[in-house]
N, C-alpha and C positions, 0 to 999 in steps of 0.2 A: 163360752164357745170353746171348743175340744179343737184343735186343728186336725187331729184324726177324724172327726164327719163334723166337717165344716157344713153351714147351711149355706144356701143359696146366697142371702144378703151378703153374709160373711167372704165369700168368692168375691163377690162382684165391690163390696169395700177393697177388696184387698187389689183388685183390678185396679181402681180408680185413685189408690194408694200409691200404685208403681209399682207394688209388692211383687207381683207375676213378671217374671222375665221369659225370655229366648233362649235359652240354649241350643246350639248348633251343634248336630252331627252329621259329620261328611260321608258321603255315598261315596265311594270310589268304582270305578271299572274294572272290573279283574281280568281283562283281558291288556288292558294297556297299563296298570296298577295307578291308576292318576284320579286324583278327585274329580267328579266331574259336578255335583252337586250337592247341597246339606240340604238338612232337615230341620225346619222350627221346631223344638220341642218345646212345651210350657212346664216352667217350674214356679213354684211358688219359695219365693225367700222370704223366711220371717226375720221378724226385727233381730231376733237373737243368732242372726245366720244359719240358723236351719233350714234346708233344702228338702222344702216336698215335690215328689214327686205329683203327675197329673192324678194316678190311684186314689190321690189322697182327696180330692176335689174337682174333676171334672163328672164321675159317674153324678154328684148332686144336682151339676149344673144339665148335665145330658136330660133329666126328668122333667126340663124344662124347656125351651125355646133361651130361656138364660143363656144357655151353650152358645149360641149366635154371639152374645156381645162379648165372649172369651177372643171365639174365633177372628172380630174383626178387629179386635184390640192387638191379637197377636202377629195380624196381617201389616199393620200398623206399627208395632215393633220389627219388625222385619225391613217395612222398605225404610224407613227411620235407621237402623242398622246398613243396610247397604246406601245410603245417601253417604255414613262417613265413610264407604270405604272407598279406596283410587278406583276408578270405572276399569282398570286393567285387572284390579284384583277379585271384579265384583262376580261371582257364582249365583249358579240356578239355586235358590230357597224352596224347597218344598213346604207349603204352610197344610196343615190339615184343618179340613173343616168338618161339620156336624152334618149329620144326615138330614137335621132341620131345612139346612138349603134348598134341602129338594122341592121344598114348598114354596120357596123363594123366589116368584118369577121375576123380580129384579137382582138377582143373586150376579151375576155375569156384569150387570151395567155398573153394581155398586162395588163391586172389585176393581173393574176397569178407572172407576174414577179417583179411587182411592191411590194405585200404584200409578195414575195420569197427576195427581195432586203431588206425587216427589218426585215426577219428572223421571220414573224411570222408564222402562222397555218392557213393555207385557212378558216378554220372554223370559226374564230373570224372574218368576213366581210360577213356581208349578204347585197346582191345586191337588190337593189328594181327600178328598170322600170314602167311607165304607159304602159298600152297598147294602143297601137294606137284604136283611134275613130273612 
């Protein structure tokens, strides 16, 4: 395996590894200059601290429905992540998902249960989709 065209298995090992973190980056307001939300980004960290980018492994997983179990892994990192944070310090996450969802007519109830299972506030997960071309 090449981590530059990772396969499918290879992704979803390295999911199931802990390999794939969150990285956060903050949306600010530029009219008030204040954070007012971040953004999930997935990184893949290898053993030897190498930081890939998603470039490097999500287009594999996109050719599949694969892409779903990135997306709910990362939604999952996220409220995991805001569970340790003070409820005064906790921000809106924007998580992105795959266009796959769109096919997803439980897509909405299996989010809800998920940020309902860390006990947080629907509010603090904002979803972000492409739209299809």
């Amino acid at each position: 395996m090449t981590y530059l065209r990772p396969t499918v298995q290879d992704v979803l090992q390295a999911i199931a590894r802990g390999e794939i973190k969150a990285y956060y980056q903050p949306q600010y307001d530029v009219l008030t200059n204040k954070m007012k939300s971040v953004e999930a980004l997935a990184r893949w960290i290898l053993p030897d601290g190498t930081v890939l980018s998603p470039g490097h492994f999500v287009p594999v997983l996109e050719q599949t429905d694969a892409i779903c179990q990135l997306d709910w892994y990362m939604l999952r990192e996220v409220c995991d992540f805001l569970c340790r944070q003070p409820e005064k310090q906790r921000r809106r996450v924007a998580v992105n998902f795959s266009r796959w969802h769109f096919n997803d007519s439980q897509f909405l109830e299996r989010l809800c249960a998920i940020v309902d299972e860390h006990g947080l506030p629907h509010k603090l997960i904002g979803v972000e989709i492409p739209l299809p071309i």
